[in-house]
MMTF fields as JSON, N, C-alpha, C and O atoms, coordinates in Angstrom:
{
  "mmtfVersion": "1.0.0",
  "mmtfProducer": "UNKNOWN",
  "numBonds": 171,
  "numAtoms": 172,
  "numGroups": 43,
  "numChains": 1,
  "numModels": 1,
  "chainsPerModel": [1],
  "groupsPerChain": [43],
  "chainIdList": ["A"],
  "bondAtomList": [4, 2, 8, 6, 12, 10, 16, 14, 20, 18, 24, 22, 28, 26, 32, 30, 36, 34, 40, 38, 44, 42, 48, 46, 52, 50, 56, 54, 60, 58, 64, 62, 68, 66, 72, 70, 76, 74, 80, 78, 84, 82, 88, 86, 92, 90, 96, 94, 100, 98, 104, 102, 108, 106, 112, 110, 116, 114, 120, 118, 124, 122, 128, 126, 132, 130, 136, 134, 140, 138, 144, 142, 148, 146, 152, 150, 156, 154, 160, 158, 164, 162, 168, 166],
  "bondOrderList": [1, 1, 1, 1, 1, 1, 1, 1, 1, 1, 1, 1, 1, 1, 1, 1, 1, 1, 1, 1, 1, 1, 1, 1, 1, 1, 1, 1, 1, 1, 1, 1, 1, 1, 1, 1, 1, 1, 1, 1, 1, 1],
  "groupList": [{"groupName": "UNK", "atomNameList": ["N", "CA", "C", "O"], "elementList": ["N", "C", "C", "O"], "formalChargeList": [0, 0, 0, 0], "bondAtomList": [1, 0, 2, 1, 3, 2], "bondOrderList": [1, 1, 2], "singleLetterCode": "X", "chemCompType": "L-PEPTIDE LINKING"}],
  "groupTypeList": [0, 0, 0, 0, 0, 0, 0, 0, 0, 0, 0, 0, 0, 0, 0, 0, 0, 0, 0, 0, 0, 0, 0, 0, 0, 0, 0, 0, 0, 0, 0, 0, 0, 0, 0, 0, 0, 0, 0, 0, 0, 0, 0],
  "groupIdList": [1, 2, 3, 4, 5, 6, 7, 8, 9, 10, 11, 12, 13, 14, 15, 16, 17, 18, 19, 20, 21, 22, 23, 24, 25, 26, 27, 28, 29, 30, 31, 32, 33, 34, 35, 36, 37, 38, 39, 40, 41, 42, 43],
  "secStructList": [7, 7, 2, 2, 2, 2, 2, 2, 2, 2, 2, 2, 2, 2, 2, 2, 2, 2, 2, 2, 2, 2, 2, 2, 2, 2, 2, 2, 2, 2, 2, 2, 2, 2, 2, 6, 6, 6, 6, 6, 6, 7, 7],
  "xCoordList": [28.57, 28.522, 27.396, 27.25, 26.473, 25.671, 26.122, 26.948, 25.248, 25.852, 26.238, 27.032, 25.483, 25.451, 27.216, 28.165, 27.4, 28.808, 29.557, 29.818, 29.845, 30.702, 31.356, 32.472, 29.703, 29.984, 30.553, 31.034, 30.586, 31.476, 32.744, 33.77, 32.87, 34.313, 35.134, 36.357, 34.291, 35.174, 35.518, 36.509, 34.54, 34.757, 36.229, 37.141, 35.975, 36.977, 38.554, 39.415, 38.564, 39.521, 40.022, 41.22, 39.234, 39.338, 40.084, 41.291, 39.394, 39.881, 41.45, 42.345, 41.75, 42.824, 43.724, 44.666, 43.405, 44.161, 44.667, 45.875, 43.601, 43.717, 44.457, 44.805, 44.809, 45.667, 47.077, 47.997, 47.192, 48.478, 49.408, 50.568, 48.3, 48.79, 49.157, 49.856, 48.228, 48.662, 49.994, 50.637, 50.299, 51.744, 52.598, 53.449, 52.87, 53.76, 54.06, 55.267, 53.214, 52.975, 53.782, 54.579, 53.56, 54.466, 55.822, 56.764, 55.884, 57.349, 58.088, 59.106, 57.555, 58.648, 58.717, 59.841, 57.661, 58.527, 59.218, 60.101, 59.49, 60.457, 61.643, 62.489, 61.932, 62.975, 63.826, 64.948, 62.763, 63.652, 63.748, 64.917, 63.116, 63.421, 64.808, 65.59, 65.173, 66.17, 67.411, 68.309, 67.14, 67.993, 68.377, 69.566, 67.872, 67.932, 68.906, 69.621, 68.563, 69.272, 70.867, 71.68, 71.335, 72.55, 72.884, 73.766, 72.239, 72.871, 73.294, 74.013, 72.536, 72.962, 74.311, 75.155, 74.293, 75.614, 76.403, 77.093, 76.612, 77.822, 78.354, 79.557, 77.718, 78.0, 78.952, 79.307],
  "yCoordList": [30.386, 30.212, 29.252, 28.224, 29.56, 28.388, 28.197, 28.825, 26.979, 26.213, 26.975, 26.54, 28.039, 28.81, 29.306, 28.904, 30.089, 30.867, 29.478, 29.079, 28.904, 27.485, 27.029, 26.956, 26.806, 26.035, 27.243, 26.886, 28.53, 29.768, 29.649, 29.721, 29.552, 29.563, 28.396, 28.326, 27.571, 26.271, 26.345, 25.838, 27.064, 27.24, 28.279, 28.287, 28.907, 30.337, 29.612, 29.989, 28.403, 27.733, 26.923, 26.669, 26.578, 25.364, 26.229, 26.119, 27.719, 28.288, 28.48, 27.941, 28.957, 29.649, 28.299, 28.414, 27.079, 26.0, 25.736, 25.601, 25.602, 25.672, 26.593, 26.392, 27.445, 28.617, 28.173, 27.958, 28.101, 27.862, 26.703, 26.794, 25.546, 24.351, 24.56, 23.87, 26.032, 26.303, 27.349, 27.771, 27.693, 28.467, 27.855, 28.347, 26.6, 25.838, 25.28, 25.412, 24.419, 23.929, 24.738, 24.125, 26.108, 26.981, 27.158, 27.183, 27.261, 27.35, 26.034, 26.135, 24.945, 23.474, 23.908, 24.119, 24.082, 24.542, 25.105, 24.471, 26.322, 27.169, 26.359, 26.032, 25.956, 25.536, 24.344, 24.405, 23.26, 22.212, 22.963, 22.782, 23.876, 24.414, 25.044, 24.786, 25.971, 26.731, 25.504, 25.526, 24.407, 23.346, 22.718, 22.398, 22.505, 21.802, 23.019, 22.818, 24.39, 25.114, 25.19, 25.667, 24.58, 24.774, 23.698, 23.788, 22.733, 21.177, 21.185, 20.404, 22.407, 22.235, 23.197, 23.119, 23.899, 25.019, 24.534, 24.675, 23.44, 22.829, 21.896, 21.651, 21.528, 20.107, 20.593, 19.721],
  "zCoordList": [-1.378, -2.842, -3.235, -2.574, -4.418, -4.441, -5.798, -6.46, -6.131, -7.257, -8.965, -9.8, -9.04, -10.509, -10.005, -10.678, -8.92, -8.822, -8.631, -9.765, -8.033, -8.039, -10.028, -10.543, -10.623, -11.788, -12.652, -13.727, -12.399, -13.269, -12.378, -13.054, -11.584, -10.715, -11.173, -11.288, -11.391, -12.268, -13.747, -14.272, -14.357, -15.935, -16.145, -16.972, -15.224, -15.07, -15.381, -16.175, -14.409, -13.841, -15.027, -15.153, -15.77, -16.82, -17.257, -17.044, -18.248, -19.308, -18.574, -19.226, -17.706, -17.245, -17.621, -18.405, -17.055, -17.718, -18.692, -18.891, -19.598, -21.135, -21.574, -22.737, -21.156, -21.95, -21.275, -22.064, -20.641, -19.32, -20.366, -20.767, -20.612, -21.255, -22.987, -23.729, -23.298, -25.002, -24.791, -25.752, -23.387, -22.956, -23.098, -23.839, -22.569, -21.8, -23.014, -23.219, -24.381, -24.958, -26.113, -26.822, -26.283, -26.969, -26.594, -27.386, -25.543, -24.797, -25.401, -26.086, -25.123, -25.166, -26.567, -27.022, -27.348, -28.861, -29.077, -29.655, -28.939, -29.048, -28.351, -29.184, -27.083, -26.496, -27.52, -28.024, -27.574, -28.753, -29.89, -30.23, -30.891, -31.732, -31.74, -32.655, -30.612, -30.042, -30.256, -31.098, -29.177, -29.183, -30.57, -30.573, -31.492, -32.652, -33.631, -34.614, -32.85, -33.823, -33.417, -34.208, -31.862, -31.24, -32.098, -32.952, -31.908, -32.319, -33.984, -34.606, -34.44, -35.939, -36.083, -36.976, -35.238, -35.084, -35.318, -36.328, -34.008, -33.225, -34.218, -34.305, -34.75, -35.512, -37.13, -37.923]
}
């Protein structure tokens, strides 16, 4: 690998991150959202 394929193999990597973290990031919302809606049930 020389350095041009390396520094795209890393960008590749970032983006894949970045999305992973706007996933995960969506998920915990929904989950406390979900939760906040039991807690208003229950109560």
């Amino acid at each position: 690998m020389n350095k041009k394929e390396i520094y795209k193999f890393n960008q590749a990597i970032l983006q894949i991150l970045k999305f992973h973290e706007r996933v995960i990031s969506a998920l915990k919302f929904e989950l406390s959202a979900k939760r906040s809606q039991i807690l208003a049930v229950n109560s």
